[in-house]
N, C-alpha and C positions, 0 to 999 in steps of 0.2 A: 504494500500500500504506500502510494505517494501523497507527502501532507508538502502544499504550497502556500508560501506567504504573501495574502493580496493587500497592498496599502489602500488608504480610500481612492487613491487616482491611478490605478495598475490596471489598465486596459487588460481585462479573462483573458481575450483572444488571442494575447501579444506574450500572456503568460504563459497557456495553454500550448504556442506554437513552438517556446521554447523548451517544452516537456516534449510535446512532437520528436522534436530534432534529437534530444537529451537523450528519452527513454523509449523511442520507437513506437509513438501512438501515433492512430490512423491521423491523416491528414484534416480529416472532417472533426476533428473531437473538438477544434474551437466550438463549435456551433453547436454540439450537446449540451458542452459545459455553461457554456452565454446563456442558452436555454433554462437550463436548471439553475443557474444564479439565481435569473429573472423571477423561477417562479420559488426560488428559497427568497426571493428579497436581499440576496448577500448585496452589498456594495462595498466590503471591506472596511466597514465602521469594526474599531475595536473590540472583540468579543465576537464579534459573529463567525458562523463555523458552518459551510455546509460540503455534502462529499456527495458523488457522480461515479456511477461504474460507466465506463466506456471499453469500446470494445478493444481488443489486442490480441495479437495472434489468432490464435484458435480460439481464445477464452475472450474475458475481460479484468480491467482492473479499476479499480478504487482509486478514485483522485480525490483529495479534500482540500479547503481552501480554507485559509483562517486568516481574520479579518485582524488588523493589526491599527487602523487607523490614519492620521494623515502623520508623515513625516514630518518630524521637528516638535508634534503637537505637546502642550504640557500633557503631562501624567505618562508619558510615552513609556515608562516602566515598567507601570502598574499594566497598560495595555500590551506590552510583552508578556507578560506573568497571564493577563487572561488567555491570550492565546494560546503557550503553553501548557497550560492548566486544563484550558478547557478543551484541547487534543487528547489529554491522556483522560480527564472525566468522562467522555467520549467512547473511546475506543479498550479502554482497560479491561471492559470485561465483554468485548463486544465479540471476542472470536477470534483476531485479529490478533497475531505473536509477532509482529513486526512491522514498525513503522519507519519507513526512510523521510526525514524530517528534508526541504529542498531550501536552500539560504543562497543558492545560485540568484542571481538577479532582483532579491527581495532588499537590495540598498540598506541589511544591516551592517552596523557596526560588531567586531566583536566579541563587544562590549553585550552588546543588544542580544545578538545571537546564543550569549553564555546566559542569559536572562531568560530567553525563552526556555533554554535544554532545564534551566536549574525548577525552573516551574513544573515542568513538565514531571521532573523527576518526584520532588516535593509532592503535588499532587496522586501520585501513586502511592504512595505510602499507607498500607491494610496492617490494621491486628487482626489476624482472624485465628489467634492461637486456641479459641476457646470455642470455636463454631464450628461442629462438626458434622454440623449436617446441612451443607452448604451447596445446593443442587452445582450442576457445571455453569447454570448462563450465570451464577453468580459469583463462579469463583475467576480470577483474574486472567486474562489470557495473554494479554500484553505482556512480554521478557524484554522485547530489547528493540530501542530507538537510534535509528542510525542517523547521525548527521552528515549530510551531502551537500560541497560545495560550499560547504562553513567559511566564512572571511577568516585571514590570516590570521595567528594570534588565537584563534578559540581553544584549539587543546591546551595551550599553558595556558589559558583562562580557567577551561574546566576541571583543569589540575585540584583548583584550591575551591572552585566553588562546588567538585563532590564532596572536598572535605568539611566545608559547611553543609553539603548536603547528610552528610552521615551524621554530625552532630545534630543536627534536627531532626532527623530521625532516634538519634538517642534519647533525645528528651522525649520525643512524643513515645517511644518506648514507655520509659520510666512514670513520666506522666498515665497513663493507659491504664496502664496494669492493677489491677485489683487490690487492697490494701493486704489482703491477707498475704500477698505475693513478695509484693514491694513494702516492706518497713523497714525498720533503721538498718537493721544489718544487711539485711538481703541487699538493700541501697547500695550498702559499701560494698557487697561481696558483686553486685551487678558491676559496680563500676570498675571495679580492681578486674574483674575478667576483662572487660572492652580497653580498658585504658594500659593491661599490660603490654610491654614490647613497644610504649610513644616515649618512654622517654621521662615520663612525668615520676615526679616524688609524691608517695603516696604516706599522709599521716594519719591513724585513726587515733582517738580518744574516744575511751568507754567510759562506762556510771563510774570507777575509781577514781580515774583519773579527772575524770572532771568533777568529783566530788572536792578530791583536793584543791583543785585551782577555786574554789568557791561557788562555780554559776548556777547557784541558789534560785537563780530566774527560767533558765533552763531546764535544772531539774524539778524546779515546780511543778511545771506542765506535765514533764513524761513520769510522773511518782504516782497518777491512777493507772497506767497500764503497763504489763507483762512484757511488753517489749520495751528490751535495753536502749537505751538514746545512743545517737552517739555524736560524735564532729569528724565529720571528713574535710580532709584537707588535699587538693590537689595541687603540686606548683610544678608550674610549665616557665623553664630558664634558658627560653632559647636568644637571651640576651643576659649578657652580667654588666654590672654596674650601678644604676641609679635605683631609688628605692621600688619596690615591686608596686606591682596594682595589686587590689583585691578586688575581686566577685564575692559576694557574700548570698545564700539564698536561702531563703525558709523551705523548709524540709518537714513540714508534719504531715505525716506520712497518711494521716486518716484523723479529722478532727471533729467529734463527737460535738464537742463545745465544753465537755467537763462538764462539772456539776451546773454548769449555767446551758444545762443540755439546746441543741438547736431542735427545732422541729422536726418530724422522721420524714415530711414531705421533703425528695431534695436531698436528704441529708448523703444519699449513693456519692452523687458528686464531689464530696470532701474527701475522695482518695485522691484527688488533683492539687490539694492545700500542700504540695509539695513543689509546686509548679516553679518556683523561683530556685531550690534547690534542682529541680531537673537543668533548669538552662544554664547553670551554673557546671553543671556535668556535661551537658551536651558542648557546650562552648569551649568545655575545657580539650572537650575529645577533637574538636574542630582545629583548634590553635597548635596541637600537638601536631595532627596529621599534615598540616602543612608549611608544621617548623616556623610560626610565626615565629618574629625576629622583637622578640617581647616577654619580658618577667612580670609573671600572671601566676596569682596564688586565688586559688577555689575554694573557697569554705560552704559546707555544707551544716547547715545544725538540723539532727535528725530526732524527731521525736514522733511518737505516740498520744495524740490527746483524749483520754480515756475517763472515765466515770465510776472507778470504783469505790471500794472504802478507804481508799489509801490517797483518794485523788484532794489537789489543792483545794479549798475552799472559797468561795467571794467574800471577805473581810482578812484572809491570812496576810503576812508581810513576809517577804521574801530580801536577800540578801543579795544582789549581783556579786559577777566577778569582780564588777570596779571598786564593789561597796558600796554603791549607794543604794537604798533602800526603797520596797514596793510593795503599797497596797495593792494586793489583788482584787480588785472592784469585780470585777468580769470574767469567768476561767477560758471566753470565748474568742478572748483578744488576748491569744495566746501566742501570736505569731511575733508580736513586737517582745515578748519575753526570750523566746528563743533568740531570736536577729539579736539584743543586745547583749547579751553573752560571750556569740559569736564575734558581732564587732570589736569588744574586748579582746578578745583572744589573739585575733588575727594583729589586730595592733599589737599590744606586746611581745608576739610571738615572731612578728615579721617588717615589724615599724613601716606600711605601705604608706606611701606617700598622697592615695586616692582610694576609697573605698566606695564601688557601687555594690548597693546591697539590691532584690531582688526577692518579693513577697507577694503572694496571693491576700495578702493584710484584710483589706477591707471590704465590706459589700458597699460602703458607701463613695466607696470610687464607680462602681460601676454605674449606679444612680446618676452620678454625674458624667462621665463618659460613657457608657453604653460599651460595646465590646471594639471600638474604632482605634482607641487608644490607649496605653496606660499613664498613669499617672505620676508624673515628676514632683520632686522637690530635692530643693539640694542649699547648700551654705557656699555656694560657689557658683555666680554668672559664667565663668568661661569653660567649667564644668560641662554644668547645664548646655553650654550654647551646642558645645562640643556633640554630646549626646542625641540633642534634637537631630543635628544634621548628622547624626550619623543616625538616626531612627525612620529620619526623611528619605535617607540613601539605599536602604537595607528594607524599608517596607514595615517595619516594626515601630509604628507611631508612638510620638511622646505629646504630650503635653502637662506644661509645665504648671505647678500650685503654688501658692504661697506659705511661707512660715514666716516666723517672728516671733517677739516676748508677746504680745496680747494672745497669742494661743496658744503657747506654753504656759502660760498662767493657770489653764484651763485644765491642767494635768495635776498642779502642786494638790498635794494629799495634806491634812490635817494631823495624822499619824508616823507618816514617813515622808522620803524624799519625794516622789511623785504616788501617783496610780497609773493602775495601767488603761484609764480610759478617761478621756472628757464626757462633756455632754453630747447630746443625740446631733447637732448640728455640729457642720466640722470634723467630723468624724477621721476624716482620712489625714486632716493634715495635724489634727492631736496625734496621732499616730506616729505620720513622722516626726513632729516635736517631741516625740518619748526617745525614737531611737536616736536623733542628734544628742540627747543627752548623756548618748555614751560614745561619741566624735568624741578624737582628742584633738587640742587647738591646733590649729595649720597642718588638719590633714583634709584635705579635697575630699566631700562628700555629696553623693547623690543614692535619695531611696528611689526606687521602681515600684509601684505599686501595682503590678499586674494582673489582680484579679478576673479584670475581665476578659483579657487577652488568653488565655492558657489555653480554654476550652471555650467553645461556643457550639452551637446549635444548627449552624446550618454552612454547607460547604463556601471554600472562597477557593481565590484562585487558584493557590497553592496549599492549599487543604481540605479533607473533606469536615464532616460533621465528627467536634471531639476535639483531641489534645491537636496545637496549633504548632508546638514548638517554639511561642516566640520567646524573643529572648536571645536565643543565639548568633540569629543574624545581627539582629543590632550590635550584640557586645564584641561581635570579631568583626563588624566596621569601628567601632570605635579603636580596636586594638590596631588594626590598620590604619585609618586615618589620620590619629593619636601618637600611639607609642611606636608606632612602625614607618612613622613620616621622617 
C-alpha cells in the first residue's frame, strides 16, 4: 500500500502521475483518483485522509492520500502529527502489514518528515496484554512503515526521535498497567530491567533507609498500605561538569485518598496518580538511548496511598526531611507530601542547580485547563520561559500560574509549619506554594502539574484513548534546547 502526501495546492493528477512513473500505475489512474477525491471531498486540508484501489498489473493496489495542509501554515506540526497519526488510526488494524509512506515530491522538510514517521509511530502504541479474546479484525495488523524518498537528513533525524519514541512508550507502559502490577517495587524492578545496558546509575532507597534520612512526609502516606515505598533514582552523565538537572515525579502508584477516602465512582483511574513518576522514567530511558550530551538525575518517590489501620490521619503532624513540620489536613493531597521529600533528597544528595518536578497533584488544574494543557509554576521567569517553548516545540502544552506570599499565607497551619492544603479556591497553586517550601535559595524551580494530560478519554493525534505519555517529549526538548545548546 502506497500513503501520498497532498498539501492544500498539490494538483491529485500531477501527484498521481508521478506514482504512475514511480511505481508503474496504469496511465489513467489520475482520473480515478481526481474522481474519488471529488467524491471523499479530500482537498488536502490538514487531517483529511482518503484511499482509492486502482488497478495494477493483474491485481490492484491501495493508494491513500493524506491531507497535510497549506505550506508554511501556522500549527504546520500539529498538522504533520494528524496526518501521521491519522495513517496508522487508519490502517492499524485494517489488514494491511505494510505501508510504504511516499515524501518524494510532498516539499517536506526533514524536519517535517521525522514529525510525521514519529506520529505515526506514537499512534500505534496497544496494551493488549490483558485481552485475550481479541477477534482478528481487532487485533493489529500493521508491523512495519516504510519510508520512501524521505529528504536528506531523516534517518539521523529518526535516530533520536525513536528514542523519544520508546521512552513514551515507556511511560505509557508504566502509566497503563494495573496497580496490582505496577507498585513501588515492581516500578523499580520495571525500570532496572529496561534501563539496564544505557548506561544510567541506578539508586534505590527503601522504608530503612528513608526512615533514617527522616521523610516523615513520605512515609506518612505509604504507612496505610502493604506495599514498601520507595525513591528511585536514575542519573544519566552523559556530560561532566556543571551542577546536574533534576526530574522529580510523583509516583503513587494507586491512591485510595487515605482515610479522607475518594468516591468509588472513578476511583479505577488512580492507578495513573503515578503519571509524573512515569515520565520521569520514560524521559530518562529517552536521554540514555541517545546519549544526550546532558547531567540528568531522575527521582522517583514511590508510594502506596492506602486506608488501613495503620494509615495517617487528617489532624496528624508529620516531620519532613528538611524539618519543617505538617499538619495533615487532607490524607488526599498526598502527592505534595511525597514530591517534598523527594525534593529534599535530591538537593542534598546531588546539589542540582534546576529542579523540575512533575505530579498528577491536583483535580483543580484540570477544572481550569481541561486536558489541553498542564499547569506551570515556577520561582524563575527564564525557567519558565525556557519550558513553555520547549512544551510549544515538542506538543506537550504548558501554561503558566501564579505564586507568591498572599497564597502561601493560605497554607500556614496554626499547629505546625504549614498544612498540606488551602482553601477550596486556588487549589492548584496552594499546592505549589507547599512544594516551593522545600526549594532551597538559588536553585531554578518549576512544578508541572499534569493531571490532566497523562490520561484522557478520547484518541489524538499521537495517541489513542488512555495513558498519553506526556511529559517526555517536553523534558528531552528542554534537555536539548537547554542543557545541550
Amino acid at each position: 500500500m502506497i500513503i501520498a502526501f497532498a498539501a492544500a495546492d498539490t494538483a491529485l493528477p500531477r501527484l498521481v502521475a508521478k506514482l504512475v512513473v514511480q511505481d508503474g500505475l496504469p496511465a489513467d489512474a489520475g482520473a480515478l483518483v481526481q474522481a474519488a477525491a471529488a467524491a471523499a471531498r479530500f482537498t488536502g486540508k490538514a487531517g483529511q485522509l482518503f484511499d482509492v484501489l486502482v488497478p495494477a498489473g493483474d491485481g490492484t493496489a491501495r493508494l491513500a492520500f493524506a491531507g497535510i495542509g497549506e505550506p508554511g501554515a501556522a500549527g504546520r506540526k500539529s498538522a504533520l502529527e494528524r496526518a501521521g497519526g491519522g495513517i496508522t488510526a487508519k490502517y492499524l488494524t485494517s489488514g494491511e502489514t505494510e505501508l510504504a509512506i511516499d515524501f518524494a515530491g510532498s516539499g517536506l522538510t526533514a524536519e517535517e518528515a521525522t514529525a510525521v514517521l514519529l506520529a505515526g509511530r506514537l499512534r500505534a502504541w496497544r496494551h493488549d496484554v490483558y485481552r485475550t479474546k481479541l477477534s482478528d479484525e481487532q487485533k493489529p495488523s500493521l508491523a512495519k512503515i516504510v519510508a520512501v524518498g524521505a529528504p536528506d537528513g531523516t534517518d539521523e533525524l529518526w535516530e533520536t526521535e525513536a528514542a523519544i519514541a520508546e521512552g513514551v512508550e515507556f511511560t505509557r507502559e508504566l502509566v497503563t498497567e494495573p496497580a496490582n502490577v505496577i507498585y513501588p517495587a515492581s516500578f523499580v524492578e520495571r525500570c532496572k530491567a529496561r534501563l539496564e545496558g544505557t548506561g544510567i546509575e541506578i539508586v534505590v532507597l527503601g522504608l530503612e533507609e528513608m526512615t533514617a534520612l527522616g521523610m516523615g512526609a513520605l512515609l506518612g502516606v505509604a504507612q496505610g498500605s502493604v506495599r514498601e515505598p520507595k525513591i528511585l533514582a536514575m542519573r544519566w552523565k552523559g556530560k561532566a561538569g556543571a551542577r546536574p538537572t533534576a526530574f522529580v515525579g510523583k509516583g503513587v502508584t494507586f491512591d485510595t485518598g487515605g482515610i479522607s477516602i475518594k468516591p468509588a465512582g472513578g476511583m479505577e483511574d488512580m492507578k495513573w496518580d503515578m503519571g509524573g513518576a512515569g515520565a520521569v522514567a520514560g524521559t530518562m530511558l529517552a536521554l540514555a538511548r541517545r546519549k544526550a550530551q546532558a547531567d540528568v538525575i531522575g527521582v522517583c518517590g514511590l508510594v502506596e496511598n492506602m486506608p488501613d489501620g495503620n494509615a495517617q490521619r487528617p489532624g496528624d503532624v508529620v516531620t519532613s526531611m528538611s524539618g519543617q513540620t505538617i499538619e495533615v489536613i487532607n490524607t488526599d493531597a498526598e502527592g505534595r507530601l511525597v514530591l517534598c521529600d523527594a525534593v529534599t533528597w535530591v538537593q542534598k544528595e546531588y546539589n542540582p542547580a534546576t529542579i523540575i518536578d512533575l505530579a498528577t497533584l491536583t483535580g483543580a488544574i484540570i477544572i481550569s485547563l481541561g486536558h489541553e494543557h498542564a499547569g506551570m509554576f515556577s520561582n524563575n521567569d527564564l525557567l519558565a520561559g525556557q519550558l513553555d517553548a520547549a512544551g510549544k516545540a515538542s506538543g506537550d502544552t504548558l501554561w503558566r500560574f501564579p505564586i507568591g506570599p498572599a497564597y502561601d499565607k493560605l497554607i500556614d497551619s496554626p499547629i505546625a509549619d504549614m498544612k498540606n492544603v488551602g482553601p477550596r479556591y486556588g487549589g492548584s497553586i496552594t499546592a505549589a506554594q507547599f512544594i516551593q517550601r522545600f526549594v532551597d535559595k538559588g536553585v531554578a524551580w518549576a512544578h508541572l502539574d499534569i493531571a490532566g494530560t497523562v490520561w484522557v478519554d478520547k484518541p489524538g493525534a499521537t495517541h489513542d484513548k488512555g495513558a498519553t505519555g506526556f511529559g517526555v517529549r517536553l523534558l528531552d526538548r528542554y534537555v536539548r534546547d537547554v542543557l545541550e545548546s
